[in-house]
C-alpha positions in Angstrom: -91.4 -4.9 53.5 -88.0 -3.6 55.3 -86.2 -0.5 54.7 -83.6 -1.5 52.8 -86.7 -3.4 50.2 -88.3 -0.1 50.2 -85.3 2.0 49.6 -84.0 -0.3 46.8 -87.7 -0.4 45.4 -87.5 3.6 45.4 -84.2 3.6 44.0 -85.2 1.7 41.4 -88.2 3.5 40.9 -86.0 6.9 40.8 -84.0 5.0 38.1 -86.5 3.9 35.9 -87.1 7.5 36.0 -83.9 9.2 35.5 -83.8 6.6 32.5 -87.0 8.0 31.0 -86.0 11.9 31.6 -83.0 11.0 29.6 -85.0 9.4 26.8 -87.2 12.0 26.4 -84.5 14.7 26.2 -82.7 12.3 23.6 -86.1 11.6 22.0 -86.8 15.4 22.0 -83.0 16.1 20.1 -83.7 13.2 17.7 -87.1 15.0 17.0 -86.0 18.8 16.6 -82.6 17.4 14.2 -85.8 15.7 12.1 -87.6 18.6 11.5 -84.5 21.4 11.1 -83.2 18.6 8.5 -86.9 18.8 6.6 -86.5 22.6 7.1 -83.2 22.7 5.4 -84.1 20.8 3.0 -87.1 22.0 1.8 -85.0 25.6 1.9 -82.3 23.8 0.0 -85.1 22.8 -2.5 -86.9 26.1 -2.9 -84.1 28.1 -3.3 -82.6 25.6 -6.0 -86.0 26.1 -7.6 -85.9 29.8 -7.0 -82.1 30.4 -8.8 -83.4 27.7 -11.6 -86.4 30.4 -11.9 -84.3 33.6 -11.9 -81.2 31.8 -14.2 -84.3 31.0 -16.8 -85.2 34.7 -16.6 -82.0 36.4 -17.3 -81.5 33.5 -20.0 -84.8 35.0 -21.7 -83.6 38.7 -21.1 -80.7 38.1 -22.3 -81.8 36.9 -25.6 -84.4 39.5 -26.1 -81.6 41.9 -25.5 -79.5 40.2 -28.1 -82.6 40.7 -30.3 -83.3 44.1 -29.5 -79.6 45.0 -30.2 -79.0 43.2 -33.3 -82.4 45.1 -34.6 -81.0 48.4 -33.8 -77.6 47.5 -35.2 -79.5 46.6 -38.7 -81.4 50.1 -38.5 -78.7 51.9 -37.7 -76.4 50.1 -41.2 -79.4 50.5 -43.2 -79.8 54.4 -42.2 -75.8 54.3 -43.2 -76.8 52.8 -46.4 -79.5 55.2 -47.2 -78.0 58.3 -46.1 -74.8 57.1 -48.9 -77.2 56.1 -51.6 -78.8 59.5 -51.0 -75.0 61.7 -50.4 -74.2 59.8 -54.2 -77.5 61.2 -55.7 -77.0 64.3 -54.2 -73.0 64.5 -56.2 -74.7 63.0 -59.2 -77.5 65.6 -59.5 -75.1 68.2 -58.8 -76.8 69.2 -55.3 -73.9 68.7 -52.4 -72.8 71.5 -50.5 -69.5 72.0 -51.9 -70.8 71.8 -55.6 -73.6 74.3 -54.5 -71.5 76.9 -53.1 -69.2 76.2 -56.8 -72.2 76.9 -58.7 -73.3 80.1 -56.8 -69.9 81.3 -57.1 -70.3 80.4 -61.3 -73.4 82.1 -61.0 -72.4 85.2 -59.2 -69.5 85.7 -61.3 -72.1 85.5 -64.7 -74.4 88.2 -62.6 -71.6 90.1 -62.3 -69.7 90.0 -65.8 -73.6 90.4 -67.1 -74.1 93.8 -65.0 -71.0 94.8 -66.1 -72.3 94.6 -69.9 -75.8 96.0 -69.3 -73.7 99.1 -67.6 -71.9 99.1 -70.7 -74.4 98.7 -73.2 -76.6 101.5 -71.3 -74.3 104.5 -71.6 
């Protein structure tokens, strides 16, 4: 073999190579978009999963909240109902405050106007 053979041969040997350098490092690219595509997508599904989970939760939150409120709003008009039923019985049976304080003022006066005769009566 002559130079010129062996440097062509080398050449193309240096070549063949280059060529496989530059496969690898495409290979290697193709590779690494492959995985950080599984990788996104398996994010892209968990996290779908995960705000599916968390939407669910406030969903159920919500409604026993709902619950919870409309049950307080029912004790609370029921309490209004009963402390009117009982205010009404109260003015029926004479017992309110204001018609109290009248009939302790009717009933001083009588105390009164009856001392007044017993004074009377006892000279």
């Amino acid at each position: 073999m002559n130079n010129i053979d062996m440097i062509k041969e080398k050449a193309a040997v240096a070549e063949e190579m280059a060529r496989k350098v530059w496969l690898a490092g495409l290979g290697a690219y193709g590779k690494g978009f492959e995985q950080a595509k599984a990788r996104m997508e398996t994010l892209n599904t968990e996290s779908n999963s995960l705000f599916s989970e968390l939407v669910a939760k406030g969903e159920k939150l919500e409604a026993e909240g709902k619950g919870k409120l409309v049950e307080a709003k029912e004790k609370v008009v029921a309490k209004t109902e009963i402390n009117a039923r009982v205010e009404t019985l109260r003015g029926k049976l004479g017992l309110n405050k204001t018609d109290a304080d009248l009939k302790i003022e009717e009933l001083s006066a009588k105390i009164d106007a009856l001392t007044t005769v017993v004074a009377k009566l006892a000279k």
